[in-house]
N, C-alpha and C positions, 0 to 999 in steps of 0.2 A: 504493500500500500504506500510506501514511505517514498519508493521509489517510483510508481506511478503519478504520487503527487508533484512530485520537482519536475520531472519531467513534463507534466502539462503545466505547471505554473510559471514554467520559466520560458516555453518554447510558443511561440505565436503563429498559427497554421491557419487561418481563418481564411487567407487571401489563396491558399491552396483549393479550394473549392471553388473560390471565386473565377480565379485566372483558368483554372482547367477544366471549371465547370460548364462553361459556357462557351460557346464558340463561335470566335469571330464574325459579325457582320458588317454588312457596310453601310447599312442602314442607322438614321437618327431612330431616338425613340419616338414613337409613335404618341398621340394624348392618350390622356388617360383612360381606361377603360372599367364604369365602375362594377360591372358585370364581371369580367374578368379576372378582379382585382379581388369582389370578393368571394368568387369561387374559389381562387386558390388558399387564402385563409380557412375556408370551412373545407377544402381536403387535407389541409396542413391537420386543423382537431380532429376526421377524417383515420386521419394518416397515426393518432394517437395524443398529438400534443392537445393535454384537458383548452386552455385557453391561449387565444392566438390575437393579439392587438394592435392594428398599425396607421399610419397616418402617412398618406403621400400625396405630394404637392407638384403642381407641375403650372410651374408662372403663378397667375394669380388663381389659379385652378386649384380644388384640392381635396382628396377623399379621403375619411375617416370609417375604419369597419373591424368588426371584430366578430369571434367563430368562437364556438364551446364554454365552455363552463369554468366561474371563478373557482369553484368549491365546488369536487366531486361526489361528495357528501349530498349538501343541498341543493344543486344543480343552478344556481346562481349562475345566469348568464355573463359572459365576460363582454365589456364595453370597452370601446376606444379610449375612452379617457381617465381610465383607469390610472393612479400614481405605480410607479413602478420602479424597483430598485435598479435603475442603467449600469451598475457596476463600473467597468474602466472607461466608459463613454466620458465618467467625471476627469479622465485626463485630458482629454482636449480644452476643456474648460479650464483646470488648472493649468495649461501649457498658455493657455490664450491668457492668464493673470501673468506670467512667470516673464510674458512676452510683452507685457506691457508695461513691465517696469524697466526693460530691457530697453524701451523705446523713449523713456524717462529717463536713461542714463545711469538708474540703483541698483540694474545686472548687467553685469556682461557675459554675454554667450560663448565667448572662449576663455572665461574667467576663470582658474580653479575654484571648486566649491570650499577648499577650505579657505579659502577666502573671509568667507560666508558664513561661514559654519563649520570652525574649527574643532569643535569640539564632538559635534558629531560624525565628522571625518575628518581623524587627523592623519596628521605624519606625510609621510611619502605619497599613501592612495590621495588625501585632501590636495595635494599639490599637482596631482595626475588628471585625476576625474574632472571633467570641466559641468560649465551647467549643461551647457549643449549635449551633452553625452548623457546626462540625467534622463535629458527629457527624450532622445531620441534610443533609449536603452542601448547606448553602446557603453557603457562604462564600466561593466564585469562585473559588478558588485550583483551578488546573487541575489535571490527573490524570497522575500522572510515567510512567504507564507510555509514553506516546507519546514518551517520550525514551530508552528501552529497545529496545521493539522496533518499532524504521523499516523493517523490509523483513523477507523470510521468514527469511534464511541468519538474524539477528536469533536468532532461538531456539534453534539450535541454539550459537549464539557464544554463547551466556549461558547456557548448562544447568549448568557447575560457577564460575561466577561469583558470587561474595560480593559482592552491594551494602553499601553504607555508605548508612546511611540520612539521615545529614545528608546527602549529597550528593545523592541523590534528591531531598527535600526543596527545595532551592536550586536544583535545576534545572528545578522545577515552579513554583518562582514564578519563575522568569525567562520562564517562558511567558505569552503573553497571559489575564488574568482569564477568565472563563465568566460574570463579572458582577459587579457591586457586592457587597460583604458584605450576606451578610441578604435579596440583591432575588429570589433563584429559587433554584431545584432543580437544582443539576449533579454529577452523579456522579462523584467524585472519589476514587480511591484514597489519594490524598496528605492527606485530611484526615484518615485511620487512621491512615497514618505517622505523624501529629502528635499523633493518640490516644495512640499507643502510647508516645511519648515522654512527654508530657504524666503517663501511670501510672507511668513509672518517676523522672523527676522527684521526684512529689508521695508515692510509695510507699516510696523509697529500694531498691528491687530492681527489677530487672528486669522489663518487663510479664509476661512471658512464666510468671517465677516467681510473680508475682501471680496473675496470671489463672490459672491454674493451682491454687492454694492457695486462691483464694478465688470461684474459679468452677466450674469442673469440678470440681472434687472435691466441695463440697457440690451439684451438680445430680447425683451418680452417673455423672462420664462417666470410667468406666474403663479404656477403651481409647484416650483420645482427649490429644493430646499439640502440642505446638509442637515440629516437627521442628528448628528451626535452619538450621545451614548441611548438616547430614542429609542429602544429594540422595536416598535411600532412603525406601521407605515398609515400617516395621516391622510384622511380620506380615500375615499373609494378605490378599491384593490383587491389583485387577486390573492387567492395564496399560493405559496412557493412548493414546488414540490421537487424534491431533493430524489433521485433514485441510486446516486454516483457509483455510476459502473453496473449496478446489480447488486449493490451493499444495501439498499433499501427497498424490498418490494413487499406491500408496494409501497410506493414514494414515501418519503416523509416531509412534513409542512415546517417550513422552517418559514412563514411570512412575519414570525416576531423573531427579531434577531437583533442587538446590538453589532452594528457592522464598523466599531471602532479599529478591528484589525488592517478594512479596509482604510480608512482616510482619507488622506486627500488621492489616493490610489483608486476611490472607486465605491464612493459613500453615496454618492446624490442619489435622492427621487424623485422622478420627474414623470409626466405624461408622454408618451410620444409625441404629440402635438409641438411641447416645446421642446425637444429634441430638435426637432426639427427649427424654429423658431431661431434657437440658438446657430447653429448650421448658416442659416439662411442671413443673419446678421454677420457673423464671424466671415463667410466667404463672399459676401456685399463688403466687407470695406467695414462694416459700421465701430467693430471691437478693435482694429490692429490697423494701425500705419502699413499703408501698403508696404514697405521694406521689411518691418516683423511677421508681416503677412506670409512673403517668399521665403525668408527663412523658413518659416511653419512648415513651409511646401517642398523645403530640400530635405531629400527622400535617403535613407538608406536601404542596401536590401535587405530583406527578408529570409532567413535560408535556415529549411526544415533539415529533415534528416538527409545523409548523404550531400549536404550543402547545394540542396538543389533551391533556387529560390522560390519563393512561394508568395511575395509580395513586395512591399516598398513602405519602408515607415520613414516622417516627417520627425516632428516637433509634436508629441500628443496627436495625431494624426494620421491614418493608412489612406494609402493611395490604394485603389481600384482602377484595374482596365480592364473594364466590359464593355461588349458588343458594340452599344454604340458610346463611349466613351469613356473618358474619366472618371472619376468618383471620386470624394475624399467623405473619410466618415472612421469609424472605430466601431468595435465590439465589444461585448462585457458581458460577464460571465459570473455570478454570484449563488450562492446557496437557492435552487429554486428559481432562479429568475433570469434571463437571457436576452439580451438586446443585439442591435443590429441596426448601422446607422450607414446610410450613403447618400452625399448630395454632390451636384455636377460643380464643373468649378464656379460656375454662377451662384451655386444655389437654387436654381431656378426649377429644376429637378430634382424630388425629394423621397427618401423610406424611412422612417424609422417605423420599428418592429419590435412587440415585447410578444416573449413565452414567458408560462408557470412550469415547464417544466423543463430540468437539468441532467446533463450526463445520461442520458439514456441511454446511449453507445453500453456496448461491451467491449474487453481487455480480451485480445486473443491470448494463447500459452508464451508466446511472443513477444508478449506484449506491445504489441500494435493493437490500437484501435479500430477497433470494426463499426462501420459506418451503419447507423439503424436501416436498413431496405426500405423503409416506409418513409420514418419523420424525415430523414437530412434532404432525399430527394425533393420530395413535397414543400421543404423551409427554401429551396435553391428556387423553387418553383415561384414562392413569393417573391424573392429578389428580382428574379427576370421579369414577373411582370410588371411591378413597381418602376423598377429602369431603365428596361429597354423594351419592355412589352412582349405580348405573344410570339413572336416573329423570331426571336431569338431561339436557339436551339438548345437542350438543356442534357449533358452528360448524367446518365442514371448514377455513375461511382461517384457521389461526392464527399468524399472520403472526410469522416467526424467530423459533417459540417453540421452547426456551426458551433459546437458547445467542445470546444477542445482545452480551455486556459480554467483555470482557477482562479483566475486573476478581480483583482475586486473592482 
């Protein structure tokens, strides 16, 4: 289990599905189609996933729909505007705060972090590791959640547990590197940790109040909030149902959780709606000085196993190229709860996407991951027609899309 965990928590395979799931066209997308759009949500719950929630936008165009049930129990319908825990979607937001003090002159993006933050990275790494490597996970510094949760009972022992995030922090660099500062791509929670620190340092509050004041609220995200040590999710929501691997059948409801492990790594909840909202300000120009902007958008690659690439990460940001274009957006992966975010560089073209259900994949003897036959096809199903529409062609292997990180 122990090793199952580091390995998806540290490894970022989402854009694996994406780049090979779908195959080349030459064609724009198509308008929206709201028939289409939500037949594939109601094969998605169909397909097994209890509830399925999305909102996609196209100009001033824009459809909201939702398939199956909050609670399997009561049969509670699931709604689009359901609050939803986004998991790592919360680093683009915190990349877009970290970027705007950067345009303020209070960071600098090839700055050492211990600069910053001497004391939560000192020595030789502090003087190695820059912010730019924080926020693009090239900086080695491993991913603390595999020092959290080592075995299943792991989750349920930590549902009303307040981490301390210095201590998190210190116990992820006591872990083996993922690599030299600066030499690859490893998905690291614990480099948000240090985001997060890093904004409240340099800000004199709180990230939390930051990014809050100076993020969400100018992108329109009015429902969308940093719970804290909160284990509740305020208004209307589904519940999480946790299956991880086959350790839980059936599922277990994790929708009350204290998710201080996460942090500034991947705490927010938010509607899809303003998911989207946020997207749509941030690649308008409205959040970032067009030069933090391009930053945000210089890409590293991605490289799964066998260092074959499988994507391209920014600044808190994945790049996407499907069928008919670009995409910038992220994913996020939390106890129970599953997002899925892509908009054009415009913004103009929009998905975001919540599941209640996590890890349903199986572990071969291998241990490779075996893609569900049912839900990952059916969830790839959504994407294509949200962004490139019917027309686009869709590969049946899409291999542990999309619930592969543990990442918060």
């Amino acid at each position: 289990m122990r090793g199952t965990l580091r390995r998806l928590g540290s490894v970022a395979v989402l854009g694996t599905a994406l780049v090979t799931g779908l195959t080349p066209a030459a064609q724009a997308a198509p308008a929206l189609s709201p028939v289409a759009l939500q037949d594939s949500l109601n094969k998605l719950h169909e397909a097994g996933m209890p509830a399925v929630y999305a909102e996609v936008r196209d100009g001033t165009r824009s459809w909201r729909g939702a398939a199956g049930v909050a609670d399997v129990d009561t049969k509670q319908p699931a709604k689009p505007d359901f609050r939803h825990r986004i998991g790592s979607v919360t680093k683009a937001m915190v990349s877009t705060a970290v970027l705007q003090q950067v345009a303020r002159k209070k960071v600098a993006l090839d700055a050492p972090i211990g600069d910053y933050l001497p004391t939560d990275v000192p020595g030789k790494l502090g003087r190695e590791v820059t912010v730019r490597m924080l926020l693009n996970h090239t900086s080695g510094i491993a991913d603390h959640i595999s020092t959290i949760f080592k075995k299943n009972e792991d989750l349920e022992a930590n549902r009303f547990r307040t981490f301390d995030v210095a201590t998190m922090i210190r116990d992820a660099l006591a872990l083996p590197p993922t690599g030299a500062p600066g030499e690859r791509f490893s998905y690291s929670n614990t480099n948000y940790l240090l985001a997060g620190r890093l904004l409240t340092k340099v800000t004199g509050r709180d990230f939390r109040e930051y990014v809050t004041r100076e993020v969400l609220v100018p992108a329109g995200m009015k429902h969308t909030y940093f719970p804290g040590a909160d284990p509740t999710i305020r208004g209307p929501h589904a519940k999480a149902y946790e299956e991880l691997y086959g350790a839980f059948v059936p599922p277990k409801d994790f929708s009350v959780y204290k998710m201080t492990w996460a942090d500034a790594a991947g705490e927010i909840v938010a509607p899809v709606a303003d998911v989207n909202s946020f997207y749509r300000a941030l690649l308008g120009g409205r959040l970032l000085p067009a030069a933090q902007l391009a930053e945000m958008k210089r890409t590293v690659p991605m490289l799964g196993p066998g260092g074959v690439k499988i994507g391209e990460y920014g600044l808190g940001v994945t790049a996407y190229d499907l069928p008919c274009g670009r995409f910038w957006g992220h994913d996020g992966a939390v106890w129970g709860m599953g997002t899925f975010t892509a908009s054009t560089v415009d913004g103009k073209r929009q998905l975001a996407v919540g599941t209640n259900l996590m890890k349903y994949q199986r572990i071969a003897p291998d241990g490779s991951l075996q893609p569900h036959p049912k839900i990952d096809p059916a969830f790839l199903k959504v994407i294509q027609t949200a962004t490139c529409g019917t027309g686009a062609t869709t590969a049946t292997a899409a291999a542990g899309f999309p619930n592969l990180r543990l990442n918060g």
